[in-house]
LUMLUM-508540 format. One line per field, with one value per residue (C-alpha): z, x, y; residue number from 1. Coordinates in steps of 0.05 Angstrom, whole numbers, plus 32768, in hexadecimal, padded with zeros to 4 digits. Example, Ala and Ser with C-alpha at 12.3 -4.5 7.8 and 13.67 -1.06 7.14 Angstrom:
// LUMLUM-508540
pz [809C,808F]
px [80F6,8111]
py [7FA6,7FEB]
n [1,2]
***
This chain:
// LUMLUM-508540
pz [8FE7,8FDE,8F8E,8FA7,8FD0,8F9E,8F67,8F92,8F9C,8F54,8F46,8F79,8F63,8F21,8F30,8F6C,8F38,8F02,8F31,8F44,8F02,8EF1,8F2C,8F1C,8ECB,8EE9,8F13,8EDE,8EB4,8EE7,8F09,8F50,8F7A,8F4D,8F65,8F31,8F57,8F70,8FBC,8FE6,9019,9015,9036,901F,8FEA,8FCE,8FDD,9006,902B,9037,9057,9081,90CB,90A8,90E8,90A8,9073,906B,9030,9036,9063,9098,9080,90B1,90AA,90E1,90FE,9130,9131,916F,9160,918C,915D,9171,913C,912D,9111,90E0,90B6,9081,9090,90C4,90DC,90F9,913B,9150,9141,9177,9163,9110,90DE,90D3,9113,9126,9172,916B,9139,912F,912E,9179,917A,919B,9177,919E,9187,9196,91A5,919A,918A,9146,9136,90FF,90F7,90B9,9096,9066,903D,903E,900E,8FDE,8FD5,8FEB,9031,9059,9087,90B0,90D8,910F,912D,9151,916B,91B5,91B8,919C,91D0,91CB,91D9,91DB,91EC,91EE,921D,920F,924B,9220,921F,91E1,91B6,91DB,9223,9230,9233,91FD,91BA,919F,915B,9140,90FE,90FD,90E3,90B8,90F8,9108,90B8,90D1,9117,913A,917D,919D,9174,9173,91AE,91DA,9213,9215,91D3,91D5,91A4,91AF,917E,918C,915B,915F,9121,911A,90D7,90C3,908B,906B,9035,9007,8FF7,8FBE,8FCC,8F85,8F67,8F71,8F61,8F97,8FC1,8FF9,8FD8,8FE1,8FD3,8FCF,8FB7,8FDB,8FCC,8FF8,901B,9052,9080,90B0,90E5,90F0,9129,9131,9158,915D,9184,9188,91C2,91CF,920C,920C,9237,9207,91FD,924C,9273,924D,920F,91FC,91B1,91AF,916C,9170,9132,9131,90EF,90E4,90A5,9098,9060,9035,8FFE,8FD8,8FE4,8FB7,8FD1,8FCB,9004,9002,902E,9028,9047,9068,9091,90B0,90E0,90C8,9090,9075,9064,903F,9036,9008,9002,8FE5,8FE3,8FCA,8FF7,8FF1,9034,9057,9073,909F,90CB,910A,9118,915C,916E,91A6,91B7,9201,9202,9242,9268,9232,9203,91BF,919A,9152,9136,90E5,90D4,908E,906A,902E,9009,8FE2,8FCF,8FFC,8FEB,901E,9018,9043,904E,9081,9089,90B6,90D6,90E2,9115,9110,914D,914F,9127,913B,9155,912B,9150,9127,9127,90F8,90D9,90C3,909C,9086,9063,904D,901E,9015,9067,9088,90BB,90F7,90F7,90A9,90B6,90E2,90BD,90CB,90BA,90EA,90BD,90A8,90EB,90F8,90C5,909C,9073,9090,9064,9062,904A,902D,901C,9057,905E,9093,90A3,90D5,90E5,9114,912E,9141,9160,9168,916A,913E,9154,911C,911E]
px [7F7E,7FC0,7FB1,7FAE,7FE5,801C,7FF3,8007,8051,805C,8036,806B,80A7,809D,808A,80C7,80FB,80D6,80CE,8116,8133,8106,8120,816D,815F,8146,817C,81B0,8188,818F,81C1,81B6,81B7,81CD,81F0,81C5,817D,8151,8159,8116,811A,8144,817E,8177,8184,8175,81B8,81CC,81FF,81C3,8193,81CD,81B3,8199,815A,813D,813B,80F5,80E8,8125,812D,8161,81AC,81DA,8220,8205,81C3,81A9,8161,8155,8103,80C9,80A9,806B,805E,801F,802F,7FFD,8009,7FD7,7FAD,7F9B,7FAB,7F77,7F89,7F4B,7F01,7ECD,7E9E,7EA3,7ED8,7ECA,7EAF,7EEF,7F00,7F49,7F75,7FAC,7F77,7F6F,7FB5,7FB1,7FE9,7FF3,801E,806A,809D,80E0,8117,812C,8174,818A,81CC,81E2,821B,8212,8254,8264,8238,822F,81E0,81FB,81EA,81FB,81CB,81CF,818A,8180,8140,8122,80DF,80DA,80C3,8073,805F,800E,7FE9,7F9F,7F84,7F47,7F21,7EE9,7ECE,7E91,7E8F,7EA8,7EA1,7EE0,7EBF,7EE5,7EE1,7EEE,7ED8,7F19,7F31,7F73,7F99,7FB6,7F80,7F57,7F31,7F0E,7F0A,7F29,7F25,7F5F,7F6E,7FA9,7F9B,7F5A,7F27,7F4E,7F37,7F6D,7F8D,7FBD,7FE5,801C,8046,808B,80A4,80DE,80F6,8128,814B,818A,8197,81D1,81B6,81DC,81A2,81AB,8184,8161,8164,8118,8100,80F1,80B3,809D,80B1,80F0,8106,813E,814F,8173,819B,81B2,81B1,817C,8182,8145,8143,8102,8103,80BC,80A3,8063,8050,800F,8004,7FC3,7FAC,7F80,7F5A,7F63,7F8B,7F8A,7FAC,7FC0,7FD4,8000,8012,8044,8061,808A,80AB,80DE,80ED,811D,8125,8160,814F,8191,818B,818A,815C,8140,8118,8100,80F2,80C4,80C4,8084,808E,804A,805B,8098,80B2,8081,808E,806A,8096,8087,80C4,80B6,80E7,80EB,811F,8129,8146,8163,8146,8175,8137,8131,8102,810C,80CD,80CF,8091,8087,804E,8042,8019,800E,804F,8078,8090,80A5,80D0,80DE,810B,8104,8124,8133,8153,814A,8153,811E,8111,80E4,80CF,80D5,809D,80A9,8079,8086,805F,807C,8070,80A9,80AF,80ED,80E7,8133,8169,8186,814F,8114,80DE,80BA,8076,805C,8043,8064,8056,8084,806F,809D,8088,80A3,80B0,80B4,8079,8079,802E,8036,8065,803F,8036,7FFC,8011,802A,804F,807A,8086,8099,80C5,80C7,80E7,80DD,80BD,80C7,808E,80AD,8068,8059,8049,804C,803E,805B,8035,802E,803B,8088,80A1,80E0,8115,8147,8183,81B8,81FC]
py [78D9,78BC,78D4,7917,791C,78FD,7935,7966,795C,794F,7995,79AA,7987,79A0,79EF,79F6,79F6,7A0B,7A54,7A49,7A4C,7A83,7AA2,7A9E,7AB6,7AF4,7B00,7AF0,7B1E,7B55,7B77,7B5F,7B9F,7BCD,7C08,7C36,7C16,7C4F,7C54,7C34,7C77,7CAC,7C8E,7C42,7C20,7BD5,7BB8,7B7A,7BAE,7BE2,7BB2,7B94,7BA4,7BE2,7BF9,7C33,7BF4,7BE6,7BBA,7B8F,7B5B,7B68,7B47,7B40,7B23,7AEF,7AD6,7A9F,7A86,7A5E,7A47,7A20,79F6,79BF,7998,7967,791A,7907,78BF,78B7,7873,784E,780A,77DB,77B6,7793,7788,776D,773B,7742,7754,7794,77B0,77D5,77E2,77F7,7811,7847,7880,7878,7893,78DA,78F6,7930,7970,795A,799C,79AB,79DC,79F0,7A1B,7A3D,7A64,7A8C,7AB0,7AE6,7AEF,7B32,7B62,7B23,7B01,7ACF,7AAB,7A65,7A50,7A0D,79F7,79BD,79A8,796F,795C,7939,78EC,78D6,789F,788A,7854,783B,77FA,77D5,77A3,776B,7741,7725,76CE,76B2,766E,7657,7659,768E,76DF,7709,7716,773B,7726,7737,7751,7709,76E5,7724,773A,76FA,76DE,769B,769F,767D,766B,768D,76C7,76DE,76DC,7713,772B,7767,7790,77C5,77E4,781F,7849,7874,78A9,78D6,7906,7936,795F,7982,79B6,79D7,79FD,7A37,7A82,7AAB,7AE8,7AFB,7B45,7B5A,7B99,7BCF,7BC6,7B94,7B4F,7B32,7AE6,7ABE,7A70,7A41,79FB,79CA,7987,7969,7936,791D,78DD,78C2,7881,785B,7825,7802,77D2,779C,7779,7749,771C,76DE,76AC,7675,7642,7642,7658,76A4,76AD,76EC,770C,7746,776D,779D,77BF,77ED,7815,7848,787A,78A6,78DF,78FE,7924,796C,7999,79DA,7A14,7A5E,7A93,7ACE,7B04,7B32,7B7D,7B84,7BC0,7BEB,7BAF,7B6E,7B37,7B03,7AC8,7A97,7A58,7A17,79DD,799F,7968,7922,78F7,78B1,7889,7856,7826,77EF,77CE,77A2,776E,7748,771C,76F9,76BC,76AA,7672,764F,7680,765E,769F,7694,76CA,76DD,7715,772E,775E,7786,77C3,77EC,7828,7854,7894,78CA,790E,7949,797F,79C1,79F4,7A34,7A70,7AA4,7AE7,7B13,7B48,7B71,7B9D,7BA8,7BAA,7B70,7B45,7B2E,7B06,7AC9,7AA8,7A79,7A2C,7A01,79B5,7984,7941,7904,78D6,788D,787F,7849,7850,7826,7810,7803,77D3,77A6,7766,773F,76FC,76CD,76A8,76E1,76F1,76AF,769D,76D5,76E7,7735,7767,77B5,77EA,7826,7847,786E,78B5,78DE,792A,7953,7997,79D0,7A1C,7A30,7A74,7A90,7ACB,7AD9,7AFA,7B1F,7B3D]
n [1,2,3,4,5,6,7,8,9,10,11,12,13,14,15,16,17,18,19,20,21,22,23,24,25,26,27,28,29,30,31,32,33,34,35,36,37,38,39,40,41,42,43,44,45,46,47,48,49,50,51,52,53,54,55,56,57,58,59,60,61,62,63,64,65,66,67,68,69,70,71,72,73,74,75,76,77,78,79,80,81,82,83,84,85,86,87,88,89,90,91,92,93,94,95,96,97,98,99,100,101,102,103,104,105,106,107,108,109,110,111,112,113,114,115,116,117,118,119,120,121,122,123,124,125,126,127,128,129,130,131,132,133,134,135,136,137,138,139,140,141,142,143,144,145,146,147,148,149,150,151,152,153,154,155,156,157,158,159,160,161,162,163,164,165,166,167,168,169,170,171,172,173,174,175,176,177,178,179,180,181,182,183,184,185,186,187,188,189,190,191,192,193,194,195,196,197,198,199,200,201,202,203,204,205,206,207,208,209,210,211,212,213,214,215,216,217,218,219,220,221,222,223,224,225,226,227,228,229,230,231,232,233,234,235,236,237,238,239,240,241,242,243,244,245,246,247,248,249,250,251,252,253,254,255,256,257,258,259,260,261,262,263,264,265,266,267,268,269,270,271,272,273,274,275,276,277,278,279,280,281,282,283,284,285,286,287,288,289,290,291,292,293,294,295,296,297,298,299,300,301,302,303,304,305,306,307,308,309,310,311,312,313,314,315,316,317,318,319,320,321,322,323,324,325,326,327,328,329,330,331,332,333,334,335,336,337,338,339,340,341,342,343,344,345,346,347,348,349,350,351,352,353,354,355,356,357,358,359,360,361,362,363,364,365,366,367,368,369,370,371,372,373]
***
């Protein structure tokens, strides 16, 4: 699977500016908007002036000097792979694990403003969004008499599910495990609408940079009858990735009818990611608690893939309604559940390790207005 998905964003790193190069030859070959162009109707023709606010402009997406988007968009978290919190009896009967995670749809408010300058191709657009707070959790209970005297049949990541069962780790009676997320992104990107001929397809390319935030934290806790009286584990890790880089992509605007388009938007950017991770375990054996703090930082590289298909209603001339789907993935994140390390010596002494080979997909509808000027 993970084959696939890297195949995939190579075939797309490699045919993004492959069609936005073929893109700008044509218009370099072309006059863009010619004043000599054969009119669409009988009182329009293909210029960026003409389809400026232009209500009898049919084929060409409306212009305006100015324009605010102000979109609802619910988006889906999904992180490729699973990891395993506890097994009951064996080590490979699994009870608990990251898959119990309800990820539910998580909404928030994207903004876009824009400038076109003057009667130029040429447009400015910056764009803001974030997503409201993740917070799951699932948990698991075993009452069933173990080897120990004890209840609970619970084994733990710490010792490879029950491989070398250990005292103090394994035999739980009580597992939980709990994961945070919060993501949001900022553009500032520079369209060039392309010289097309007339009819119902317009597209432009864009350039620019992309920043996005995303904050984690996952957290293991486990409770056991034995060594008597209780004995507690608790992980939590916090990880935190911050995304900068350039971005490429291409818009195309599809004229279905006399107010409806078909949008289709694909980005891409590679981004440098400042890492880190925070790791704090804590032991309570007996009501005596024992603490331990790793933490580490890193840099790597991350791809952003950015897919958005839209339908545009333009029953005004200055207001365009918007309704669409949207998916983002990041490759090369630091996930919080992926950077959960199992061994106790690690977390005891460390020194603290950092997984930069997450990925993570973020998916769902959005729906919006856009107002122009």
């Amino acid at each position: 699977m993970i084959t696939m998905v890297q195949a995939k964003w190579r075939m797309w790193a490699i045919y993004l500016p492959v069609l936005a190069l073929v893109s700008v030859v044509m218009a370099a070959a072309q006059e863009p908007f010619g004043q000599g162009m054969e009119p669409v109707t009988d009182n329009v023709r293909i210029t960026p002036a003409a389809s400026a606010c232009d209500d009898d402009c049919f084929f060409a997406p409306p212009r305006c000097p100015f324009y605010f988007q102000a979109d609802a968009v619910m988006l889906r978290r999904d992180v490729h792979g699973a990891m395993d919190a506890a097994t009951l009896n064996s080590t490979d009967n699994v009870v608990l694990s990251t898959r119990d995670l309800d990820m539910p749809f998580s909404a928030g408010p994207r903004f876009l403003v824009g400038h076109t300058f003057g009667d130029s191709v040429y447009q400015v657009e910056f764009s803001y969004f974030w997503l409201n707070d993740v917070d799951e959790a699932a948990a698991v209970r075993d009452n069933t008499p173990n080897s120990q005297g004890t209840q609970g049949n619970l084994f733990s990541p710490f010792t490879g599910f029950g491989a070398t069962p250990t005292v103090g780790l394994d035999y739980n009676n009580f597992v939980s495990i709990r994961e945070f997320s919060f993501m949001h992104n900022m553009e500032l990107n520079l369209r060039r609408q392309l010289p097309m001929p007339p009819g119902m397809l317009s597209t432009s390319f864009l350039i620019g940079a992309r920043f996005m935030g995303i904050r984690e934290r996952f957290s293991y806790y486990s409770e056991s009858a034995a060594p008597a009286p209780a004995t507690t584990n608790l992980v939590r890790v916090s990880t935190r990735n911050e995304l900068y880089g350039f971005q490429i992509g291409q818009l195309f605007e599809f004229n279905v009818d006399r107010q409806w388009w078909i949008n289709t938007e694909l980005k891409g950017a590679i981004c440098n990611n400042a890492a880190g991770q925070e790791t704090l375990y804590t032991q309570t054996i007996g009501g005596v608690a024992t603490s331990f703090t790793g933490t580490r930082g890193k840099d790597g590289t991350s791809f952003i893939g950015d897919l958005a298909v839209t339908l545009v209603c333009r029953p005004m001339p200055h207001l365009t309604t918007r309704i669409g789907y949207q998916a983002i993935w990041v490759t090369g994140a630091a996930i919080g559940a992926r950077n959960f390390n199992p061994d106790v010596n690690i977390l005891s002494n460390g020194p603290a390790q950092i997984d930069l080979r997450g990925t993570v997909v973020y998916h769902g509808p959005h729906a919006g207005l856009e107002l122009a000027w």
